[in-house]
VEXDOVEX-792440 format. One line per 4 residues: number of its first residue (from 1); their letters; for each residue y, z, x of C-alpha. Coordinates in steps of 0.2 Angstrom, whole numbers, plus 5000, padded with zeros to 4 digits. Layout:
// residues N
NUM) a) Y,Z,X  ...
// end
This chain:
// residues 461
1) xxxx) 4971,5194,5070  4978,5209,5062  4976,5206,5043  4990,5220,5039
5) xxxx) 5002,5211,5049  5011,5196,5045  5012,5177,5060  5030,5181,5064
9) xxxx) 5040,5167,5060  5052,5158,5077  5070,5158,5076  5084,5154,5089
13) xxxx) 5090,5167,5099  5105,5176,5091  5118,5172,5104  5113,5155,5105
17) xxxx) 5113,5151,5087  5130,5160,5081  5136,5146,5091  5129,5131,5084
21) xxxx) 5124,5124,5065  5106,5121,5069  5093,5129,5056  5090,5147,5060
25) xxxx) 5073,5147,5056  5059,5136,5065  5047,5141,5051  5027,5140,5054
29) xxxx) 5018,5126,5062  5000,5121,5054  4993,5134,5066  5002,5148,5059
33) xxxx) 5004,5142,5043  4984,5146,5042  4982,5161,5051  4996,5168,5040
37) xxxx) 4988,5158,5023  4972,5168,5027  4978,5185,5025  4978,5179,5005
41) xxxx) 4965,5191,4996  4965,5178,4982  4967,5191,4967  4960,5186,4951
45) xxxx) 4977,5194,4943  4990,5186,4955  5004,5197,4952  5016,5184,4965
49) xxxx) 5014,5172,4951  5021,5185,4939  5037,5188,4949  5039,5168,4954
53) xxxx) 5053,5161,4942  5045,5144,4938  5027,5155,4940  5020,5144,4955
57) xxxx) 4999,5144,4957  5002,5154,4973  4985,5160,4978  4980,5141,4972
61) xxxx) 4992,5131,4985  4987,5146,4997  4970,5142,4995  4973,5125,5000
65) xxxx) 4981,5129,5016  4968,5139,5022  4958,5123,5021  4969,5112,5031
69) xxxx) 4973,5101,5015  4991,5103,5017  4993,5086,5005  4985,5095,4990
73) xxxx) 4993,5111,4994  5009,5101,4992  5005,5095,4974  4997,5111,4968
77) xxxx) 5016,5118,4969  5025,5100,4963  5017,5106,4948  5029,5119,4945
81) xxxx) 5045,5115,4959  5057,5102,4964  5062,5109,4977  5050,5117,4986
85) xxxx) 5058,5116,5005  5074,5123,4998  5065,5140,4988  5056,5143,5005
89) xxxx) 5072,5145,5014  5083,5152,5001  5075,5159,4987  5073,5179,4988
93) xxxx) 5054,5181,4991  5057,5198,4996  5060,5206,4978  5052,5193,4968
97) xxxx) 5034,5185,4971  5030,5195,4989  5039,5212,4983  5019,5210,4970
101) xxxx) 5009,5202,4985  4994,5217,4985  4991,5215,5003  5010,5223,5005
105) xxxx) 5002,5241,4997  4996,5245,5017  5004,5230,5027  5016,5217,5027
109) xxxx) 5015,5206,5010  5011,5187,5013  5025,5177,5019  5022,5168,5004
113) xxxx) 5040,5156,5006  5037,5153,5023  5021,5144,5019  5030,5135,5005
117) xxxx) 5042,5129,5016  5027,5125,5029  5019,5112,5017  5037,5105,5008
121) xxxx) 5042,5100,5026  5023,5093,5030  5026,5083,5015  5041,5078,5019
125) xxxx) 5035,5072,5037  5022,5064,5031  5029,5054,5017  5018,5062,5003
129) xxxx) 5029,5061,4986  5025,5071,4971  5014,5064,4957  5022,5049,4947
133) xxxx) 5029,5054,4929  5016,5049,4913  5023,5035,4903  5041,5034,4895
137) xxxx) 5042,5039,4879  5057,5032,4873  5069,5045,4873  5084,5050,4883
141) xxxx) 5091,5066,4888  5106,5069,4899  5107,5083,4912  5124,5086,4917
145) xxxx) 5124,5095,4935  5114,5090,4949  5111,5105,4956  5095,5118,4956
149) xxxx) 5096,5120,4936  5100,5101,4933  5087,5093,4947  5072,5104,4941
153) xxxx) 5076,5103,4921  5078,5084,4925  5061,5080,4939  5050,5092,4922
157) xxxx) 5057,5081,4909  5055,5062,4918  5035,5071,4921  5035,5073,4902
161) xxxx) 5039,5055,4900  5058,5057,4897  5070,5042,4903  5084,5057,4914
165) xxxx) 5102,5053,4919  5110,5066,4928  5128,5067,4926  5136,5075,4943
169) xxxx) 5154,5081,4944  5155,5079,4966  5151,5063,4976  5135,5069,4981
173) xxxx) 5122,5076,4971  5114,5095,4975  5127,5107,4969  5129,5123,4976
177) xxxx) 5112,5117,4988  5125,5104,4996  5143,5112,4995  5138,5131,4995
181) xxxx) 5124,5135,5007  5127,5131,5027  5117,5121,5036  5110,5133,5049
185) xxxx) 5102,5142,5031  5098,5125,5022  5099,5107,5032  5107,5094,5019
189) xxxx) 5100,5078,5028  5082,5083,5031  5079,5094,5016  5091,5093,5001
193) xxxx) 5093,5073,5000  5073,5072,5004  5070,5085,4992  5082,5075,4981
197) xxxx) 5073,5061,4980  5058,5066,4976  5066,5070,4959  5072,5054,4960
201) xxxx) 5056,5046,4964  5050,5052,4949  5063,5041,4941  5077,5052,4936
205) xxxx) 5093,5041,4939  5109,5050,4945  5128,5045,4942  5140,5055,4953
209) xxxx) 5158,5057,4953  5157,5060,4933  5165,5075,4926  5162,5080,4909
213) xxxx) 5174,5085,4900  5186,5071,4908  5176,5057,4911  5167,5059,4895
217) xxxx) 5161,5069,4885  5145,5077,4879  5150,5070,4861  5151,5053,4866
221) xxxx) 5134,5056,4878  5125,5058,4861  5133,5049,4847  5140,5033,4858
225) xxxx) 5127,5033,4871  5113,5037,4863  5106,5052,4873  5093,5061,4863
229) xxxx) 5097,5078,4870  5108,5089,4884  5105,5099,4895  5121,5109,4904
233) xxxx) 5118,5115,4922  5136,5115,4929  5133,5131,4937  5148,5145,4940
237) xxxx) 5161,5135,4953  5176,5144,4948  5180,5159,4959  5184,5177,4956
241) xxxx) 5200,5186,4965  5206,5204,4967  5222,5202,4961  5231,5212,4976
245) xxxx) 5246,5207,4983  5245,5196,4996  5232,5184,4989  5243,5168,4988
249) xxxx) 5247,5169,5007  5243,5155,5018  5227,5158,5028  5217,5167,5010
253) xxxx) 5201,5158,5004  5189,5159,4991  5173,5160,4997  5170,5142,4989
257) xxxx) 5182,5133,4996  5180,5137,5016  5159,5132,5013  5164,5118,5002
261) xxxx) 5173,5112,5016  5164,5116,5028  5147,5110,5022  5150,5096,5010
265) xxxx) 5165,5090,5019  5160,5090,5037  5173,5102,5040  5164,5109,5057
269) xxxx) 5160,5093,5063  5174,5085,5076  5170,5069,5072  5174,5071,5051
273) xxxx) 5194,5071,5050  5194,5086,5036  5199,5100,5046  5199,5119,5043
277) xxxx) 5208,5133,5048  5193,5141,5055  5205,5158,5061  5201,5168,5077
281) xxxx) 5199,5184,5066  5194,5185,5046  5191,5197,5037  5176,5191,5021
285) xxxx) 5177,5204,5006  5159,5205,4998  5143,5210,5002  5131,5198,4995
289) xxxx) 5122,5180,5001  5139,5171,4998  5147,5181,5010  5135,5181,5023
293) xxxx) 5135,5164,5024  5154,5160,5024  5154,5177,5037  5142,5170,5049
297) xxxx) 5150,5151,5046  5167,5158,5050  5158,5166,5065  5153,5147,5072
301) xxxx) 5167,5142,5069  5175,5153,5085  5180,5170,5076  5178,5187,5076
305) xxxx) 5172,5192,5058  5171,5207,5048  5162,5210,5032  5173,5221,5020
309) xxxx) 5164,5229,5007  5168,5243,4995  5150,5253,4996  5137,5256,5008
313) xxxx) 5123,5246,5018  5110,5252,5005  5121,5245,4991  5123,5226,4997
317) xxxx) 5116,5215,4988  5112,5201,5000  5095,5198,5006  5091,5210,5018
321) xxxx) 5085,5196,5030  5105,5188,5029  5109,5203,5033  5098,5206,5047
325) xxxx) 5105,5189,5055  5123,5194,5051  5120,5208,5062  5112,5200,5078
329) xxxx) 5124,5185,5079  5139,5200,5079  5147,5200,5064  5155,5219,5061
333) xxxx) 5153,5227,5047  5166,5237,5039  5157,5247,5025  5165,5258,5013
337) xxxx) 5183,5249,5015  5192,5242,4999  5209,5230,5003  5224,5236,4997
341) xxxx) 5234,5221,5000  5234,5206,5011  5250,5209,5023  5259,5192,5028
345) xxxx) 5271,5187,5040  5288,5179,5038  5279,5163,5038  5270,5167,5024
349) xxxx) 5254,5165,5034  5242,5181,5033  5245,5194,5046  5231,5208,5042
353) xxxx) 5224,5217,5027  5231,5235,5022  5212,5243,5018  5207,5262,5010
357) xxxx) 5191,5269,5015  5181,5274,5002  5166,5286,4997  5149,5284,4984
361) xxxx) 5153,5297,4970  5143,5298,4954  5130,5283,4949  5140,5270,4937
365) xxxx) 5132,5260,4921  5124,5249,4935  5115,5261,4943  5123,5262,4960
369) xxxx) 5135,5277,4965  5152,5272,4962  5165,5271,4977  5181,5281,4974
373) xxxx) 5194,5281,4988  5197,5294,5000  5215,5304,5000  5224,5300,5015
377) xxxx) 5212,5284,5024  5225,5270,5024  5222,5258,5037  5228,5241,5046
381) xxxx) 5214,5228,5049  5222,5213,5059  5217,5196,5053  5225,5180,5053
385) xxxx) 5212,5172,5039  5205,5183,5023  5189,5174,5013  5187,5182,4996
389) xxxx) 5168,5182,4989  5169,5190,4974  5158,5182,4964  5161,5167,4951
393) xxxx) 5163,5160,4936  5159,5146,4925  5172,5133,4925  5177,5134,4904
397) xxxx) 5180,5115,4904  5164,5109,4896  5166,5124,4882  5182,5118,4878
401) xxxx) 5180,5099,4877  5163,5101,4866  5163,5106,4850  5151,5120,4840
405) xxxx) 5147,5126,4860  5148,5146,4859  5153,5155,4874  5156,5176,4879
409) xxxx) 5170,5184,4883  5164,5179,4902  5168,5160,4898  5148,5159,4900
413) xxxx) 5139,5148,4887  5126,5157,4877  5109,5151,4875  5092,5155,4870
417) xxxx) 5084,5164,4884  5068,5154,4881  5072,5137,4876  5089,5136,4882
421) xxxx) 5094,5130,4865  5114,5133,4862  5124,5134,4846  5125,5116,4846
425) xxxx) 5111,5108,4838  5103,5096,4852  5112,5102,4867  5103,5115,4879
429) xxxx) 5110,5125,4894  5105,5136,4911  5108,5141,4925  5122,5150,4931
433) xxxx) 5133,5142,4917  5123,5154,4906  5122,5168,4916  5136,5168,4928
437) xxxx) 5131,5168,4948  5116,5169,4953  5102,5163,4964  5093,5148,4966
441) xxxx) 5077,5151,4960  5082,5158,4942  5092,5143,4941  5078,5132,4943
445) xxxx) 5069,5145,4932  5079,5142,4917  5080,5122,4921  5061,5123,4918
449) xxxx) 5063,5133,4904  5076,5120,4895  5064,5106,4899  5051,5114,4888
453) xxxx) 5061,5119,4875  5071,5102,4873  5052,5093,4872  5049,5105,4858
457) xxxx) 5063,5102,4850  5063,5082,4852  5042,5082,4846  5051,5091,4832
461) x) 5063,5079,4826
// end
């Protein structure tokens, strides 16, 4: 065993899997999963645990692979997630806890989310549930949202002894985990639901097809139905255009809709009657995870995609392993291109996309080299479908149907960045709806941070 290299991880063959929905990744067996668990050093200062939003006893859970107790392993990190299985396929290990790992100084860092998906899946096979909750405590708290920010705020609080009711806007509950993320990446039977009802298990009940702010209201939640606090993890659903011409046409997307449709609604699946127009050649403008997967879900669906993206490969800001993928299954990549305008035929359907190459000039406020255009690089790229991933936004419905809530100039709710406290005395916020889009894990990073900070505030009162 080469300690400096990691157990390569099995996946389906490229062409093989570009045609299919089936999870990418095969992940470890209990084989693997030990050989790679004992390339741990076991620091004293584990500096993973310092880049892990909700700050996971890594080298402890390790520790417990090593030995072959897979079951205590699994409630070593229930401690700190609720949804482990889903982190170890989606969260960015690679610049958080494994980008500190020591052993990746003069190797390869430990797969540390591959071995957190090991033992969540072990679990989950082998029926082992998180520990139960202590005893109620006789107070309530709503959590409206039932995705990464609204399951964990919600499975921390019902372990503190708080009677939970989530409140969710879709028929099912899971959020962007279940409408967002395609099943080749995250498989919604198998993993979310299971991982869904452990939260439940831990007796956290869920009411779907509620949307606050028209259903009710946070309001009546606390001064009809008696809810002791709130906690807001709606997320950032509302999606973000260019504003070109052409964007109205038949055939254009936001990146939301074609994977809410896809995933949530079966959309890919003959036997589901929600059909979409999948497109035989569709162009994706974005560069980050979102894109990817509605790139690569346009790809299984039978066309040839092209990524459109305004800078260069170094400044992409998807993971580098959706990437990777992307790229083997044969998704082009058209870097350094900025639409123009979306051209459309006499049937108002889309017909191409009039595009400008660009170039990286001087480093903006980010950072990153801004792209300015290139004199005399018009071009025609056929399409018949665009799918716009430009990012998101919150939806300003639960701001503007709740009085004394604050929010910026980005319809974003402000909170404490610690407690998750909100200018609205008892009502608590995170997620995305705080900070716009972002990933998983600092969802589910702020969701545990809220839980404390609305026990503080409830032992206060």
């Amino acid at each position: 065993m080469d300690v400096l290299k990691r157990v390569p991880v099995r996946e389906q063959e490229p062409k093989v899997r570009a045609a299919n929905f089936e999870e990418v990744c095969y992940g470890y067996n209990l084989e693997e999963a030990v050989e790679e668990a004992a390339r741990c050093i076991q620091c004293k200062n584990p500096k993973c645990v310092q880049g892990c939003p909700v700050s996971i006893d890594i080298p402890g859970f390790i520790k417990e692979v090593t030995e072959n107790d897979v079951e205590s392993a699994f409630q070593v990190i229930s401690k700190y997630s609720a949804l482990p299985a889903v982190c170890g396929r989606v969260c960015p290990q690679e610049s958080q806890c494994e980008q500190r790992c020591i052993r990746g100084i003069k190797g390869d860092p430990v797969s540390i989310g591959k071995l957190e998906r090991f033992v969540a899946d072990w679990a989950r096979e082998n029926n082992i549930k998180p520990e139960p909750p202590k005893e109620k405590n006789g107070k309530k708290v709503a959590v409206i949202g039932a995705g990464p920010a609204g399951l964990t705020c919600a499975g921390d609080l019902a372990k503190m002894g708080y009677d939970v009711t989530i409140f969710e806007a879709l028929h099912e509950p899971g959020g962007v985990l279940v409408y967002g993320i395609p099943e080749f990446r995250l498989p919604k039977e198998t993993v979310v639901k299971k991982e869904i009802e452990n939260v439940v298990s831990l007796g956290v009940k869920i009411e779907t097809n509620v949307v606050i702010g028209k259903s009710t209201t946070i309001d009546e939640l606390m001064e009809e139905e008696g809810f002791d606090a709130v906690f807001i993890g709606s997320g950032a659903g509302l999606p973000k255009f260019m504003g070109i011409p052409g964007e109205n046409a038949n055939g254009v997307f936001s990146a939301n809709e074609y994977l809410t449709r896809s995933n949530l609604m079966k959309a890919f699946d003959k036997e589901y009657d929600t059909p979409i127009i999948a497109g035989k050649k569709v162009g994706v403008v974005g560069g980050g995870n979102v894109a990817m997967d509605a790139a690569r879900t346009a790809l299984r669906l039978g066309a040839e995609v092209y990524i459109v993206y305004r800078r260069g490969e170094e400044e992409l800001p998807a993971r580098v392993e959706e990437v990777h993928h992307a790229k083997e299954e044969g998704i082009i990549f058209k870097l350094l291109t900025n639409p123009k305008e979306i051209l459309v035929n006499e049937n108002g359907w889309v017909s191409g996309m009039r595009c400008v190459e660009m170039e990286l000039g001087e480093p903006d406020e980010s950072g990153r080299r801004r792209p300015q255009e290139k004199p005399d690089s018009e071009f025609i790229l056929e399409l018949d479908t665009v799918i716009m991933s430009l990012g998101t936004s919150p939806n300003p419905l639960i701001s503007s149907t709740t009085g004394g809530l604050e929010i910026n100039k980005y319809k974003c709710i402000i909170a404490d960045e610690e407690t998750g406290l909100t200018s609205r005395d008892g009502v608590f916020a995170g997620g995305d709806a705080v900070t716009g889009a972002a990933t998983v894990i600092l969802a589910m990073g702020a969701g545990k941070a809220a839980a404390v900070g609305i026990d503080k505030y409830l032992k206060s009162k």
